[in-house]
Structures are given as structure tokens and as C-alpha cells.
C-alpha positions as CSV (number, residue, x, y, z in Angstrom):
1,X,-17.8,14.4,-11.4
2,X,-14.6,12.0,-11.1
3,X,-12.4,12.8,-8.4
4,X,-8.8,11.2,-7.5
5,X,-7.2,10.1,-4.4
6,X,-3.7,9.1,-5.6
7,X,-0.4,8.1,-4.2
8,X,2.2,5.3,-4.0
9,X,0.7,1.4,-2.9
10,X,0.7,1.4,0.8
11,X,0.3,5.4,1.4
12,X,-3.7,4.9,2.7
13,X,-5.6,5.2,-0.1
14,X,-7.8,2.8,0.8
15,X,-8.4,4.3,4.4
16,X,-9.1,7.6,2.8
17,X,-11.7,5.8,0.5
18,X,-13.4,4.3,2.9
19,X,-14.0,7.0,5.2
20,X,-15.4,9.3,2.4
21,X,-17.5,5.8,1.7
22,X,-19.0,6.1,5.0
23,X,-19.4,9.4,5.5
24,X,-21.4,10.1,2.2
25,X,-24.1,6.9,3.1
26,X,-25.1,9.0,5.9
27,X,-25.5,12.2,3.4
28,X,-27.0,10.5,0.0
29,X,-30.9,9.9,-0.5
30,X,-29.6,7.0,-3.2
31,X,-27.5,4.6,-3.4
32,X,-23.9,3.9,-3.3
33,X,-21.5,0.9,-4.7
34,X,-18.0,0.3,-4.1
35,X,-15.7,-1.6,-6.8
36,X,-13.1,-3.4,-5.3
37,X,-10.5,-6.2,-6.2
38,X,-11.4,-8.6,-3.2
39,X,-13.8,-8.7,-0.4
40,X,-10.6,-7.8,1.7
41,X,-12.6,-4.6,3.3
42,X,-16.1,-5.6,3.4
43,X,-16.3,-5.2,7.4
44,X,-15.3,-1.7,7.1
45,X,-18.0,-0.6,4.7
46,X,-21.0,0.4,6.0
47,X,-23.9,-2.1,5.5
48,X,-25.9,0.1,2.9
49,X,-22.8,0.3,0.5
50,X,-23.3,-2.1,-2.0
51,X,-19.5,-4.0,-2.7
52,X,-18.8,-5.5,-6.2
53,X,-15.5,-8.0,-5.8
54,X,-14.4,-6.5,-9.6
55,X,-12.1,-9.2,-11.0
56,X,-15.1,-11.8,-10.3
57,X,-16.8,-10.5,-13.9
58,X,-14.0,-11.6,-16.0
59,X,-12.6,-7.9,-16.8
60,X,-9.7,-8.3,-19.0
61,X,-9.4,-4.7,-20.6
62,X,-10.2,-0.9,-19.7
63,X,-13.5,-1.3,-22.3
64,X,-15.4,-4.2,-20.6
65,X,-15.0,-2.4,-17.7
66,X,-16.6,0.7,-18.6
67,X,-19.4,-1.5,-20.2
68,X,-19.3,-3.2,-16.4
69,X,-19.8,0.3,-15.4
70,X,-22.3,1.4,-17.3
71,X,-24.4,-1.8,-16.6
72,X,-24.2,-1.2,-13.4
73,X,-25.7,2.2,-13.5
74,X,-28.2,1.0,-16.2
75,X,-29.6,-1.6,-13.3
76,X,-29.7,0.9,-10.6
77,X,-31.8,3.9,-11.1
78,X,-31.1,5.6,-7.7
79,X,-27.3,5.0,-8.1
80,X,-25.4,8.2,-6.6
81,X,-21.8,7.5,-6.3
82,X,-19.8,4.7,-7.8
83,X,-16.2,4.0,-5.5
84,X,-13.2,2.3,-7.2
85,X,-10.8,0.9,-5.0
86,X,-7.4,-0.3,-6.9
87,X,-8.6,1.8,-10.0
88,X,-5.9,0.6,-12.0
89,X,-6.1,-2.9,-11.3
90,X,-9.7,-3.9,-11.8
91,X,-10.1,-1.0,-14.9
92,X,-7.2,-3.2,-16.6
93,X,-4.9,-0.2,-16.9
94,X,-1.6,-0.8,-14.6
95,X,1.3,1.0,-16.7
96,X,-1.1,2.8,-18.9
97,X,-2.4,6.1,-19.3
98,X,-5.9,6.8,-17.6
99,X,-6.7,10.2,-19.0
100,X,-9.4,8.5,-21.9
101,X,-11.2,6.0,-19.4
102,X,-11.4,9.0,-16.9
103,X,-12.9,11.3,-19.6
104,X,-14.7,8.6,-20.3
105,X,-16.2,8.1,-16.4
106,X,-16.2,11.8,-17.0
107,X,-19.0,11.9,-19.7
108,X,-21.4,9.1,-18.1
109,X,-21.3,11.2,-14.6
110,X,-22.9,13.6,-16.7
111,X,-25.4,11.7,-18.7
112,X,-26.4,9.8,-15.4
113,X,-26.1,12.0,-12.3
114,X,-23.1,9.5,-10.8
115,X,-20.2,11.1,-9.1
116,X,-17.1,8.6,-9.1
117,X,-14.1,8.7,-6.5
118,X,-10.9,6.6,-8.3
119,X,-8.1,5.7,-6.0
120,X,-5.2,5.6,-8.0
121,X,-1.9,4.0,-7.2
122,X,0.2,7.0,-8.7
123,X,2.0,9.9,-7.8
124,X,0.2,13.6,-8.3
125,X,2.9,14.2,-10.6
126,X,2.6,11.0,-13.0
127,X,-0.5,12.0,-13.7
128,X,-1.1,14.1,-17.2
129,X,-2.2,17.2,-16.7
130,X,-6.0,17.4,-17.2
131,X,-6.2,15.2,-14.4
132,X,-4.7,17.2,-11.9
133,X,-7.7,19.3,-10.8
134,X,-9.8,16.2,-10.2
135,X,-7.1,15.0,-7.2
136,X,-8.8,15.4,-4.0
137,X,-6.4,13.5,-1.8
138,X,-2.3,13.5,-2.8
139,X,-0.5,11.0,-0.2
């Protein structure tokens, strides 16, 4: 499953992430990584969430992201729930269209048993319209 938390920069994405973040470690019997563009909110994860500082893998398009993706997962057998903070940042895709990565994302939660939470910097209504019923959080 992919879910969205989307809004404008500086409506509390973030906040909203992390505090899903740290309420699910309590919840999960695997394990849980968080995708981020800095180490900027490493205090405020809990200690079992593993952070990945994205942009420090050389990403430079929406495909070798997915492949990071997918590598990830491939490495981590007991991987439950992937987090992305600045989705459209470190997946490459600021002022394009997300729709075929999130299918994408869509397809390997099912093959793998990962659930994904994107934060998005984009207003509910920006977004096409398959995407819609994945928003969880509109700010």
C-alpha cells in the first residue's frame, strides 16, 4: 500500500511523518526505514527506525531510485514500512508527474509485503486523480 501526506513546503509534513514513524515502531514485528534528504531529523526518530540520508547514493533520476528502493528491500527481509520524506526531491521528480513511480511503489508493496508513506510537497488538488484515494493527510 502507498499512502500520501501532501501539502504546500512548510505546512508540517514532516511532523505528520514522523509521528506515524514513531507510532508504527511500537506496532511492527519488522522493520522500518526512513528516506530522507539530510540527517536534519535524526533526533526525532525513534532509535529502531533505520534513516537513509537519500541524496548521499548519487540519485539523479526517478529510475535509480526505485532500483535504490528495491535494493533496499532486497537486503532487508523483515522490512515492513519504507517512509519518504521530501518524496519529490530525493525520487528526482520536482515539477513532474508522480502517478507512474507511485504505481510503480504500488506494485513492489505487493510483491514484497512493504507499505510506503510518501510526503509530497503538493496540493490534494495537483495531484491526478488515481492518486487521490491514497492521501491520508491534506494540510
Amino acid at each position: 500500500m502507498v499512502q500520501l501526506i501532501v501539502g504546500e513546503k512548510g505546512k508540517g509534513k514532516t511532523k505528520h511523518l514522523l509521528d506515524k514513524v514513531n507510532s508504527e515502531i511500537k506496532k511492527v514485528n519488522g522493520s522500518i526505514v526512513y528516506l530522507d534528504k539530510s540527517t536534519k531529523h535524526m533526533y526525532e526518530l525513534n532509535n529502531k527506525v533505520r534513516l537513509i540520508v537519500a541524496p548521499d547514493y548519487m540519485i539523479d533520476n526517478s529510475e535509480a531510485f526505485l532500483g535504490f528502493v528495491g535494493g533496499i528491500i532486497s537486503q532487508d527481509h523483515d522490512l515492513e514500512q519504507m517512509y519518504f520524506d521530501s518524496f519529490l526531491k530525493i525520487a528526482c521528480l520536482e515539477g513532474q508527474d508522480i502517478s507512474p513511480v507511485v504505481a510503480k511503489l504500488d506494485k513492489m508493496s505487493e510483491k514484497f509485503g512493504v507499505d510506503f508513506v510518501l510526503s509530497v510537497s503538493r496540493n490534494e488538488g495537483e495531484l491526478a486523480e488515481e492518486l487521490k484515494a491514497k492521501v491520508i493527510v491534506s494540510l
